[in-house]
N, C-alpha and C positions, 0 to 999 in steps of 0.2 A: 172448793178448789177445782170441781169440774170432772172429780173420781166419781163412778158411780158405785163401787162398791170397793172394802178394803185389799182383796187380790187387786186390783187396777193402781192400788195407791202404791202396793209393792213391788208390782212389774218391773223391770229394768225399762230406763226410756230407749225409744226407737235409736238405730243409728243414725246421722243423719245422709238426708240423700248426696253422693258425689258430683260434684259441680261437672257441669258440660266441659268439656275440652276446649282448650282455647286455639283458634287456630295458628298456627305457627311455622317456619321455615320447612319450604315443600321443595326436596332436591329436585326429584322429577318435576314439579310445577314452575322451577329455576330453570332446569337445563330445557325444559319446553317453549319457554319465553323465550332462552335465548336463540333456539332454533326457529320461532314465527320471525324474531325480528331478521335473523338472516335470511329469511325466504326458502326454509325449512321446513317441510309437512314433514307430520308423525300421523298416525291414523290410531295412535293410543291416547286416550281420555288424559287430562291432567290427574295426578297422582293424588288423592284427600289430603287437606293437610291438615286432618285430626288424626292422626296416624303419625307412629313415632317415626324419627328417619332411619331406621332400619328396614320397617315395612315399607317407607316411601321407595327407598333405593329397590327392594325387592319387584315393586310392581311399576318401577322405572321403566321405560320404552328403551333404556339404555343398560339396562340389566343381561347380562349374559346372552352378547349378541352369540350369533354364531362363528365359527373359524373361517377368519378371510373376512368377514362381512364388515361396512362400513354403516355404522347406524347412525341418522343424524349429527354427522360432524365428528364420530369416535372412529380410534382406530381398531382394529382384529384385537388385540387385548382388553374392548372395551371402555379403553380408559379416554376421556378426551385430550387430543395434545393442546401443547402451553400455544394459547395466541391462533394464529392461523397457521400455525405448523402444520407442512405435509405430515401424514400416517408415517413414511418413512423413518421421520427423526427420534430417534430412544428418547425415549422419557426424563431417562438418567442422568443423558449426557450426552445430549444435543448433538450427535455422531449419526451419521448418516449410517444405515444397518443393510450390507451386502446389496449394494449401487447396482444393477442390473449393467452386464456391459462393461464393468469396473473392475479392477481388485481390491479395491479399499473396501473393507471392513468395519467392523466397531474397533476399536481402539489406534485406530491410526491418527488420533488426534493427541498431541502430547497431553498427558498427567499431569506436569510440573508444577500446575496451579491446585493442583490436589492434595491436601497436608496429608490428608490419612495413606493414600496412595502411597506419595514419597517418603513416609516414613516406614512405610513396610519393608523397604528397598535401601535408606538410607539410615544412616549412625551418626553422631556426634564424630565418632573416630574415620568414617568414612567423608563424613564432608569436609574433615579438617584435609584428611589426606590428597583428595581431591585440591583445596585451595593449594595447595602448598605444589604442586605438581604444575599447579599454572603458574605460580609464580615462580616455578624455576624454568620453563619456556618465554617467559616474558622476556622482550630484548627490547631495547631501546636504542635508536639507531643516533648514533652524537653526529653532531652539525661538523662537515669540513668543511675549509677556504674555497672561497668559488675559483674556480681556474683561473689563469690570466692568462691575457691574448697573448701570442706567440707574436712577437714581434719582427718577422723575417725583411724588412726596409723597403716593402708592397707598399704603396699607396693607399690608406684608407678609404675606398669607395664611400663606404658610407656617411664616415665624417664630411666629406666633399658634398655630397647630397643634401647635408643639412645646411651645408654653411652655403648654402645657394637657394634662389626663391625664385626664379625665374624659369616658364615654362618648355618645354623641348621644343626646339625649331625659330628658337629667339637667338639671334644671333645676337653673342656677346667679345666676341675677338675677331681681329682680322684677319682675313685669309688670305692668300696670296692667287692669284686666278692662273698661275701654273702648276699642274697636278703628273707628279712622276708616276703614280700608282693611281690605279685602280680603284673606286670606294669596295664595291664589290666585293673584289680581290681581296682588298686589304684586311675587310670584315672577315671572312671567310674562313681567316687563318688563325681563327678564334674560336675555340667549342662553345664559348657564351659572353652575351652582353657584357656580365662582369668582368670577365678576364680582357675585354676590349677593354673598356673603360681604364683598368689600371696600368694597361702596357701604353694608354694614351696618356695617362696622367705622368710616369715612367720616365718618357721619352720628351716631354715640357710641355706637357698638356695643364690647363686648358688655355695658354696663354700661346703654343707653339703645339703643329701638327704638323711633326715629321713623318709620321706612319700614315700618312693619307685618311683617318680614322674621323675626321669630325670636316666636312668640307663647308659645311654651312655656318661655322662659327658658335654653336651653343655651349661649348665647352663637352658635350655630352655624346661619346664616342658609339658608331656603329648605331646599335638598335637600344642601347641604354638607358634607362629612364630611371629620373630619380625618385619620382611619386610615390612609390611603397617604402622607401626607408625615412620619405620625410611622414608619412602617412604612420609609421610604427612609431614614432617617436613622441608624436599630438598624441596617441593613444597610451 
């Protein structure tokens, strides 16, 4: 059997020898890479990665930087931020932490969306009380009747405007070529187009210009134009 003598046959057998280390997930030899790819130098060696990842992280080039220091891509607490986050932004909760120049703070971002948060703060009995507080400020405003025109026996300008298609300066009536007034004048005696227009319609307009107000025959008194009320009506 290849014993040379009976002690060798009763010897306990050898243990056997422990297999090599396999190599395996190197944090430091990870966060290294990702610093070459971003144009990144470290001037520490990649981290073995026969070595468990406690040791790795220990002899990590991102291991207990110093206060303040930015070591390849990490911020002062060492830790790296989410993405290409400034150093600035909490880790926590993405809150920008005393703004240089600012007064906003950490927390000036609402909680709302934080269950554990608003439950510290809220109850079953407090949010019921809450809903019920709004709906006793809720109002609802009811529809009323639209007003209706005052009917004081004025001329409708406007109506007149529509029920005409013919442009300013087209004469449509005949004029008489003796003029007792003034256009001028007679315009004058008017604070606006419209109130011309209806003291011209009034007085037997647009068929008859007593008040001297339309001398060209368009039916369309003074400075009057009916373009924007036919213009509001298409629209």
């Amino acid at each position: 059997m290849g014993f040379q003598d009976y002690d060798s046959y009763n010897a306990p057998a050898p243990a056997p020898a422990a297999p090599a280390p396999a190599a395996g997930f190197s944090t430091g030899g990870a966060l290294a890479a990702i610093d070459k790819a971003e144009g990144k130098n470290t001037d520490t060696a990649l981290t073995p990665t026969n070595q468990p990842l406690s040791a790795q992280a220990a002899a990590s080039p991102y291991a207990q930087p110093q206060q303040g220091a930015v070591i390849g891509g990490t911020t002062s607490s060492g830790e790296r931020p989410r993405g290409n986050a400034p150093a600035g932004i909490a880790e926590t909760t993405s809150e920008m932490a005393n703004v240089p120049g600012s007064s906003a703070n950490v927390g000036t971002v609402s909680d709302e969306q934080d269950f554990q948060a608003v439950t510290k703060r809220e109850t079953i009995e407090s949010d019921k009380a809450r809903i019920e507080r709004n709906r006793a400020q809720y109002h609802v405003d009811q529809p009323t009747a639209l007003p209706q025109r005052v009917d004081d026996g004025a001329p409708n300008i406007v109506q007149f405007a529509i029920s005409t298609n013919h442009p300013k300066g087209t004469q449509m009536y005949k004029r008489g070529g003796l003029r007792l007034n003034s256009y001028n004048a007679a315009c004058a005696k008017f604070a606006s187009p419209d109130l011309a227009q209806e003291a011209f319609l009034a007085a037997g307009g647009p068929d008859r210009d007593r008040k001297g107000l339309d001398p060209d025959g368009d039916g369309y008194a003074c400075a009057w134009d009916p373009t924007p009320f036919r213009a509001a009506v298409q629209n």
